[in-house]
Biopython code that builds the backbone (N, CA, C, O; Angstrom):
import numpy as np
from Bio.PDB.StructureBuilder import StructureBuilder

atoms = [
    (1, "UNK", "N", (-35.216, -21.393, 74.558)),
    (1, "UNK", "CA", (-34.723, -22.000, 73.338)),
    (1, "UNK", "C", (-33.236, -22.287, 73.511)),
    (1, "UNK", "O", (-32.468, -21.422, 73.931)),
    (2, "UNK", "N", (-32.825, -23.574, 73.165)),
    (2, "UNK", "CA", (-31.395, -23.500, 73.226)),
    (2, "UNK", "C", (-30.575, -23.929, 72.168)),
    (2, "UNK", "O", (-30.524, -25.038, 71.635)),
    (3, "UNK", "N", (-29.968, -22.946, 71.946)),
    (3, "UNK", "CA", (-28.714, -22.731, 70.814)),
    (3, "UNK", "C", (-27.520, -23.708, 70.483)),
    (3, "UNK", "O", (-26.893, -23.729, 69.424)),
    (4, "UNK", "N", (-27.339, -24.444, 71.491)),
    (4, "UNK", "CA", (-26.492, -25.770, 71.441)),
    (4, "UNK", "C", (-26.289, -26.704, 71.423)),
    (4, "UNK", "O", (-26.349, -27.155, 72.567)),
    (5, "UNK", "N", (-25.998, -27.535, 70.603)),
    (5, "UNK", "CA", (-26.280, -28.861, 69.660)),
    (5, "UNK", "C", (-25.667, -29.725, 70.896)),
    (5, "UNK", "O", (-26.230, -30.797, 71.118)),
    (6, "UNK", "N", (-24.390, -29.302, 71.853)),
    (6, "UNK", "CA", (-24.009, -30.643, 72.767)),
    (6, "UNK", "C", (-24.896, -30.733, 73.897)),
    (6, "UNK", "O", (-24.925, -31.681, 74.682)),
    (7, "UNK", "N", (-26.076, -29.056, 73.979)),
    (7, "UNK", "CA", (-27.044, -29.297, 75.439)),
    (7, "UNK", "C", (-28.258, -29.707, 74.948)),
    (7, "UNK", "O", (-29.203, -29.856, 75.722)),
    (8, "UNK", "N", (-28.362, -29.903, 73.807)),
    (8, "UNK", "CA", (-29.608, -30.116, 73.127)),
    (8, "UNK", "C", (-30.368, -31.042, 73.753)),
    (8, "UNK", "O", (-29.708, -31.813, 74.450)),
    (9, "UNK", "N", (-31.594, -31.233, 73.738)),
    (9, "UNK", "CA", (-32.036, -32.396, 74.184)),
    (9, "UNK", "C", (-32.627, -33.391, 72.890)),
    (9, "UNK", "O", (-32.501, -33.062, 71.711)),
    (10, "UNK", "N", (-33.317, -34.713, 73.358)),
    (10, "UNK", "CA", (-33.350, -35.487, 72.266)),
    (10, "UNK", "C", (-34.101, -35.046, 71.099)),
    (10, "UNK", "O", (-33.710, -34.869, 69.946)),
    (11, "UNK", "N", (-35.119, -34.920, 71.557)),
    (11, "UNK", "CA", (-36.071, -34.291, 70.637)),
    (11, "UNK", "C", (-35.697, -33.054, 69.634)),
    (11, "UNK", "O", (-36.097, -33.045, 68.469)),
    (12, "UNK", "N", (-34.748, -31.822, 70.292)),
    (12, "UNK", "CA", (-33.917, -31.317, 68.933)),
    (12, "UNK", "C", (-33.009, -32.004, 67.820)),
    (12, "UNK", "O", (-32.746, -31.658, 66.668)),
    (13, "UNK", "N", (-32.632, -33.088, 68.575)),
    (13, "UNK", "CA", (-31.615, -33.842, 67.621)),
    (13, "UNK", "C", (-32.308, -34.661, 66.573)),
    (13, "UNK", "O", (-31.857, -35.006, 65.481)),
    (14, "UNK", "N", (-33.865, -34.992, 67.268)),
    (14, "UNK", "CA", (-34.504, -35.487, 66.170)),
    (14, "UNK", "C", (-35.395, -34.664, 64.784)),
    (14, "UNK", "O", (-35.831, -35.008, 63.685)),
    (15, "UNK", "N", (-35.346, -33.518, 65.533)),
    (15, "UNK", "CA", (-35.886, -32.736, 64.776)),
    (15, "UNK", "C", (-34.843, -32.250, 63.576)),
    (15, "UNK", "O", (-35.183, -31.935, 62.436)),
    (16, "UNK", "N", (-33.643, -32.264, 64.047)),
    (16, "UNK", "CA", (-32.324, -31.888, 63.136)),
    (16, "UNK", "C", (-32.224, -32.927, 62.136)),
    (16, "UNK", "O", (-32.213, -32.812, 60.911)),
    (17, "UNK", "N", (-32.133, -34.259, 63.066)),
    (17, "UNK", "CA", (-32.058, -35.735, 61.861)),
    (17, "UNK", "C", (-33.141, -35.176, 60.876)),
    (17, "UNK", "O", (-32.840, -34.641, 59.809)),
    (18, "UNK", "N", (-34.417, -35.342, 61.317)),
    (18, "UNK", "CA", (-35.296, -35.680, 60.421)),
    (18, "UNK", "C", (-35.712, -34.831, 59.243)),
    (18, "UNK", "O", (-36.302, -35.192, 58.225)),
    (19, "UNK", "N", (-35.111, -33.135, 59.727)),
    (19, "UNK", "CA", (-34.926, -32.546, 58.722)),
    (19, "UNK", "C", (-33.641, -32.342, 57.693)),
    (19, "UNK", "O", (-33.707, -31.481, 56.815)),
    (20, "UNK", "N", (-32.739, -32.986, 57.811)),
    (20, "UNK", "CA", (-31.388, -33.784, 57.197)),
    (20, "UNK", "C", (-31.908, -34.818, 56.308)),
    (20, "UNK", "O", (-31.859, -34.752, 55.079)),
    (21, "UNK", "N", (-32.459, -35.873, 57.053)),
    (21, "UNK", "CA", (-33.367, -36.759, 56.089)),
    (21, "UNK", "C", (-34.111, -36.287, 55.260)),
    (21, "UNK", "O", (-33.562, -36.614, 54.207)),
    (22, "UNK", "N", (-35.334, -35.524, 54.908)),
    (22, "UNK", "CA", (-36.013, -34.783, 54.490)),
    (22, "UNK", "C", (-35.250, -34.070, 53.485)),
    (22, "UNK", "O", (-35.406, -34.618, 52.394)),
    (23, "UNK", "N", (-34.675, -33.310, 53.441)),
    (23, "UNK", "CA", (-33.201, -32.308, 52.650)),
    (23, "UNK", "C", (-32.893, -33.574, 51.919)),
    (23, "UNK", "O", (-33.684, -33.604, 50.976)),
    (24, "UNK", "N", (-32.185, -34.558, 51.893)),
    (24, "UNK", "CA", (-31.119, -35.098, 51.308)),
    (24, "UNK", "C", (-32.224, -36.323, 50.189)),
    (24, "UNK", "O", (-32.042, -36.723, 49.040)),
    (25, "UNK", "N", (-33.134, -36.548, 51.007)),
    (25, "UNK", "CA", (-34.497, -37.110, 49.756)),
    (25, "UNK", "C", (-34.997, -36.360, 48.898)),
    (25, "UNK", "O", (-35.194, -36.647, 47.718)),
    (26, "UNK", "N", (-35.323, -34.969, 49.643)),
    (26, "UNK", "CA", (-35.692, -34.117, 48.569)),
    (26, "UNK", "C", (-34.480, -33.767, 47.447)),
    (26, "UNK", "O", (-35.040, -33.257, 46.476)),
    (27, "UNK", "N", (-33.399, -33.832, 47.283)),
    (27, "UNK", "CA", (-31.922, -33.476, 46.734)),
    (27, "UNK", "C", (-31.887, -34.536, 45.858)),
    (27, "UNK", "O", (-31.617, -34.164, 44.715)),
    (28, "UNK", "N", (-32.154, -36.344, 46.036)),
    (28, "UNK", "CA", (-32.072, -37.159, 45.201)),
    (28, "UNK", "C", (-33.113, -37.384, 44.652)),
    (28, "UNK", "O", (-33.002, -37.935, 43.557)),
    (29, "UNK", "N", (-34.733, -37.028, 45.217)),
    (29, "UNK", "CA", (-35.415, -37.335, 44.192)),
    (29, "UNK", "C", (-35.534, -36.072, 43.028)),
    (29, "UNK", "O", (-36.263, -36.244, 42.052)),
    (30, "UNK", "N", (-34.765, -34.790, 43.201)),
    (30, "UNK", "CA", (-34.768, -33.569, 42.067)),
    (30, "UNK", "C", (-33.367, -34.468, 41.225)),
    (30, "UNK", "O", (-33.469, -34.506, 39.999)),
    (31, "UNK", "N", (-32.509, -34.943, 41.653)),
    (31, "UNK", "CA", (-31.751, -35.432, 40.729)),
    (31, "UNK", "C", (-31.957, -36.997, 40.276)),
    (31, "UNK", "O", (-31.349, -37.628, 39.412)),
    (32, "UNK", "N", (-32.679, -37.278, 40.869)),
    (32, "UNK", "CA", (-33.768, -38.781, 39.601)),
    (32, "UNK", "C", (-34.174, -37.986, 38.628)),
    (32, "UNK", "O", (-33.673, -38.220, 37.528)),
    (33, "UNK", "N", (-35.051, -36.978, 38.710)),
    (33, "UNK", "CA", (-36.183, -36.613, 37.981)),
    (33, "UNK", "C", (-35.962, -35.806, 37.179)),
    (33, "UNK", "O", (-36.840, -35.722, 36.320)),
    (34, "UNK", "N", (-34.710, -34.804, 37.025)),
    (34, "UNK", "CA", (-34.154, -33.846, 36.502)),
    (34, "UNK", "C", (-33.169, -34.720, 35.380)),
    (34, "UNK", "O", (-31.975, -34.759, 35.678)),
    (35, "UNK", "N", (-33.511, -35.291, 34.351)),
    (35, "UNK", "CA", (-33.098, -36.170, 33.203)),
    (35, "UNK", "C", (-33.616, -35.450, 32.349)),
    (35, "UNK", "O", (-34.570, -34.672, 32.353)),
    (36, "UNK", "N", (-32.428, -35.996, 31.136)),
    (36, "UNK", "CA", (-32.641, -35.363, 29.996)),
    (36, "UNK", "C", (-33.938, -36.656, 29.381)),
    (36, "UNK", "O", (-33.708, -37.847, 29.589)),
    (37, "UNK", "N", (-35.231, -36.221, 28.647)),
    (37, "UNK", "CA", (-36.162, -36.969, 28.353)),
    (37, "UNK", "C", (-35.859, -37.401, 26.756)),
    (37, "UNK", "O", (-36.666, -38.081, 26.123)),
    (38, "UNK", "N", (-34.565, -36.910, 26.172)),
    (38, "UNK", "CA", (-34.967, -36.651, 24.677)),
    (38, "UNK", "C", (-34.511, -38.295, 24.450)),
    (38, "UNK", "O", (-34.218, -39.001, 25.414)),
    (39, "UNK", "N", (-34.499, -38.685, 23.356)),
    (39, "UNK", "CA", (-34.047, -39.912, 23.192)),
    (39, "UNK", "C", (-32.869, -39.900, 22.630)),
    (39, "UNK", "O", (-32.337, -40.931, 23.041)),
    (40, "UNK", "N", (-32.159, -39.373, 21.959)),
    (40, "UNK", "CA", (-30.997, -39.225, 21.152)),
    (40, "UNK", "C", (-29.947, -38.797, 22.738)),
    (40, "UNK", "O", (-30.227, -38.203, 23.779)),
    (41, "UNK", "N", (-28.426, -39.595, 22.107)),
    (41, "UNK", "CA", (-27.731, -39.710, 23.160)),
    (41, "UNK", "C", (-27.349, -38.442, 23.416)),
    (41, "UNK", "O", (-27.952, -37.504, 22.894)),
    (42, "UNK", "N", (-26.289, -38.247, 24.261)),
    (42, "UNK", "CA", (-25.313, -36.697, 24.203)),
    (42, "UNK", "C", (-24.655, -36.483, 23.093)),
    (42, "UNK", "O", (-24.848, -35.595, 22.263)),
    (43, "UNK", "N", (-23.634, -37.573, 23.100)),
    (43, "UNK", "CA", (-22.670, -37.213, 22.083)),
    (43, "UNK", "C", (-23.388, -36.943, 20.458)),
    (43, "UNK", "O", (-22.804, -36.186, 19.682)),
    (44, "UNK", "N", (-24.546, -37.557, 20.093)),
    (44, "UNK", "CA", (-25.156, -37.221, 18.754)),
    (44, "UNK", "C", (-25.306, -35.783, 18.483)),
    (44, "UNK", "O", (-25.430, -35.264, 17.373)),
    (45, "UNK", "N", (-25.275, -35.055, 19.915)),
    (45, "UNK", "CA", (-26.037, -33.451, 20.166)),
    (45, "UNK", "C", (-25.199, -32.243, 20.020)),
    (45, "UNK", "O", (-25.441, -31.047, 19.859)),
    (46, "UNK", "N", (-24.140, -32.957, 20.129)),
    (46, "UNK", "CA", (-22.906, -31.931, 20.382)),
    (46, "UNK", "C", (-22.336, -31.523, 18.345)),
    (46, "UNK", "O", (-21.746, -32.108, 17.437)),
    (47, "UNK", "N", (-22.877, -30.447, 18.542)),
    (47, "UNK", "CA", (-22.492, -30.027, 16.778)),
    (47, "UNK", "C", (-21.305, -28.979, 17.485)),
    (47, "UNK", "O", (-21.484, -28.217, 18.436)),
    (48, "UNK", "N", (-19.993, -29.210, 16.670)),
    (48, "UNK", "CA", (-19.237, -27.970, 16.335)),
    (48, "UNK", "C", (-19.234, -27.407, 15.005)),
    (48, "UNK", "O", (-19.403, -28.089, 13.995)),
    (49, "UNK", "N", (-18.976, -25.742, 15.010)),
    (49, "UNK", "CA", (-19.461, -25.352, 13.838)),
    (49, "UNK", "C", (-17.689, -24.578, 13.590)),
    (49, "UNK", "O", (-17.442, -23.752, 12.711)),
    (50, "UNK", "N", (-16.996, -24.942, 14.277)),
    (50, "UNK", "CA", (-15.291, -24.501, 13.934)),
    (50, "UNK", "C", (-14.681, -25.459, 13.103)),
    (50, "UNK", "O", (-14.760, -26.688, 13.128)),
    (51, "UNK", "N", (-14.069, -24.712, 12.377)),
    (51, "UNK", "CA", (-12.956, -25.970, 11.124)),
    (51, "UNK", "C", (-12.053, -27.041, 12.488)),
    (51, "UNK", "O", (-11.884, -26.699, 13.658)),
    (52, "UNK", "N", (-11.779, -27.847, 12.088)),
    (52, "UNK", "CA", (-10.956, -29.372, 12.344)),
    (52, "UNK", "C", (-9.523, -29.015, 11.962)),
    (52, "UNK", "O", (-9.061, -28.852, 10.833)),
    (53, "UNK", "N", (-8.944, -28.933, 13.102)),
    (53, "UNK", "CA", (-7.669, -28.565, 13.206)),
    (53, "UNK", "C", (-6.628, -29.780, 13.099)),
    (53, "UNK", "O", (-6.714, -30.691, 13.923)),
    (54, "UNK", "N", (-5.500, -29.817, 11.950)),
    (54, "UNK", "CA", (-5.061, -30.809, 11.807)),
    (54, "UNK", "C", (-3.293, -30.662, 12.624)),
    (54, "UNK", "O", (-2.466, -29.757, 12.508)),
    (55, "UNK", "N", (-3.246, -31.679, 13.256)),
    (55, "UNK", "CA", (-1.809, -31.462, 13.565)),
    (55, "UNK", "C", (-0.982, -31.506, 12.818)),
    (55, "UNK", "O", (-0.914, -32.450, 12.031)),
    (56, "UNK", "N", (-0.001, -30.409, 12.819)),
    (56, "UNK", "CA", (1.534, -30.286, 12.247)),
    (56, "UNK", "C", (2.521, -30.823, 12.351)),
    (56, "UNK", "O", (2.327, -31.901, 12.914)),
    (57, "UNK", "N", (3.837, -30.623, 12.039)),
    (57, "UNK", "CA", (4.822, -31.080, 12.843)),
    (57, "UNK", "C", (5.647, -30.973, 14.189)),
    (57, "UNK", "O", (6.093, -29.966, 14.739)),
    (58, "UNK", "N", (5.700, -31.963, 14.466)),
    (58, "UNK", "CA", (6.652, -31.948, 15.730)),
    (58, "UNK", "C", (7.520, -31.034, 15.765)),
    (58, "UNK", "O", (8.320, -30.844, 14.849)),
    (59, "UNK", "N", (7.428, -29.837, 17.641)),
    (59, "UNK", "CA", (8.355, -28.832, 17.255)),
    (59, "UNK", "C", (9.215, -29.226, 18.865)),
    (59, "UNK", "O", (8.671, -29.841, 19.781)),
    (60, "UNK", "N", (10.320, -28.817, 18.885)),
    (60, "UNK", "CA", (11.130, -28.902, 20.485)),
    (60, "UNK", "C", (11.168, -27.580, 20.759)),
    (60, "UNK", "O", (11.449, -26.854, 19.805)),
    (61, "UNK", "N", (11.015, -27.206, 21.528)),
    (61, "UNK", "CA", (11.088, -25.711, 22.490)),
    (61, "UNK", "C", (12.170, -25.815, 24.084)),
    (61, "UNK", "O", (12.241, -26.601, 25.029)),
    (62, "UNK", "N", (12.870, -24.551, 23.680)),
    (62, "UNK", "CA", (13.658, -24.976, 24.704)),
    (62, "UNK", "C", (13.182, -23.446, 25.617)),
    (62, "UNK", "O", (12.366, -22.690, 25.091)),
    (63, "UNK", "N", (13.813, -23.097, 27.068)),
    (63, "UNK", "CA", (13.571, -22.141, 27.905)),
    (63, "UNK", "C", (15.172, -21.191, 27.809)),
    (63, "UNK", "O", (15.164, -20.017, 28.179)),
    (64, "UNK", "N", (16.146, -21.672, 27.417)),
    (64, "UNK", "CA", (17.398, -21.245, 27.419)),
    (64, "UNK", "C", (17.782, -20.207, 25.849)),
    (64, "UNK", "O", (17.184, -20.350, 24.783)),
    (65, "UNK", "N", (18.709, -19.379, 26.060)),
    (65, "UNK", "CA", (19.120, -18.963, 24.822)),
    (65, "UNK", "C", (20.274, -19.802, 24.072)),
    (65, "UNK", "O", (20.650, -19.651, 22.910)),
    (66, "UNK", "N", (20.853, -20.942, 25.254)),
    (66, "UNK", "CA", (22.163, -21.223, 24.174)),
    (66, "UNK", "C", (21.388, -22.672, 23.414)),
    (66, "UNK", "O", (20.439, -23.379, 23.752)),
    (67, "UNK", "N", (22.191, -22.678, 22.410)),
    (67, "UNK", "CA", (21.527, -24.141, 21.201)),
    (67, "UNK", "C", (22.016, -25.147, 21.951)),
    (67, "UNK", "O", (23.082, -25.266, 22.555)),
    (68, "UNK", "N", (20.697, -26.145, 21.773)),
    (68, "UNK", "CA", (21.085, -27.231, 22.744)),
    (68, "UNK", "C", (21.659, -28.268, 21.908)),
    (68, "UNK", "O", (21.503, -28.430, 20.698)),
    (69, "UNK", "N", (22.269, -28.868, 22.635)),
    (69, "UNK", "CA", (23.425, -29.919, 22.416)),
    (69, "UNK", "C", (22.923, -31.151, 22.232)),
    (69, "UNK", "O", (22.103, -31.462, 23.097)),
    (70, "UNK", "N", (23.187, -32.187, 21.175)),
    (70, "UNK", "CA", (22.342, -33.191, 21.217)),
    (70, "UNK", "C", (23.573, -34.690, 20.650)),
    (70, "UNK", "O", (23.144, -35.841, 20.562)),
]
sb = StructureBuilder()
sb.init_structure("model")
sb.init_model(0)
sb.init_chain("A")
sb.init_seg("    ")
for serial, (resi, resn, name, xyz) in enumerate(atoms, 1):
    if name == "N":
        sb.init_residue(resn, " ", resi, " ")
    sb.init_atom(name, np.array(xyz, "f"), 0.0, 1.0, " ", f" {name:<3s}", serial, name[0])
structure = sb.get_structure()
């Protein structure tokens, strides 16, 4: 048996392709098929049940202790 992909001969490399191929069909046809079936969009679905936060006023924040100069 040999362990190395650069002594490989052809026939491992095809066996590698074809199970690469195989993998990567099986991967897109689970993500065709794996859909949401409902009919109503996303965004209709999305309920929040937290109050609606209204913005305040504009505040400036500085990193320094002395009053900044304007």
């Amino acid at each position: 048996m040999n362990h190395s992909l650069l002594s490989a001969d052809r026939n491992t490399h095809l066996k590698i392709v074809s199970l690469a191929l195989t993998a990567a069909i099986a991967v897109v046809v689970i993500g065709i098929t794996a859909r949401i079936t409902d009919g109503t969009s996303s965004a209709s679905r999305i309920e929040s049940g937290a109050p609606v936060l209204k913005a305040g006023k504009p505040t400036t924040y500085t990193r320094t202790e002395a009053p900044s100069m304007r």
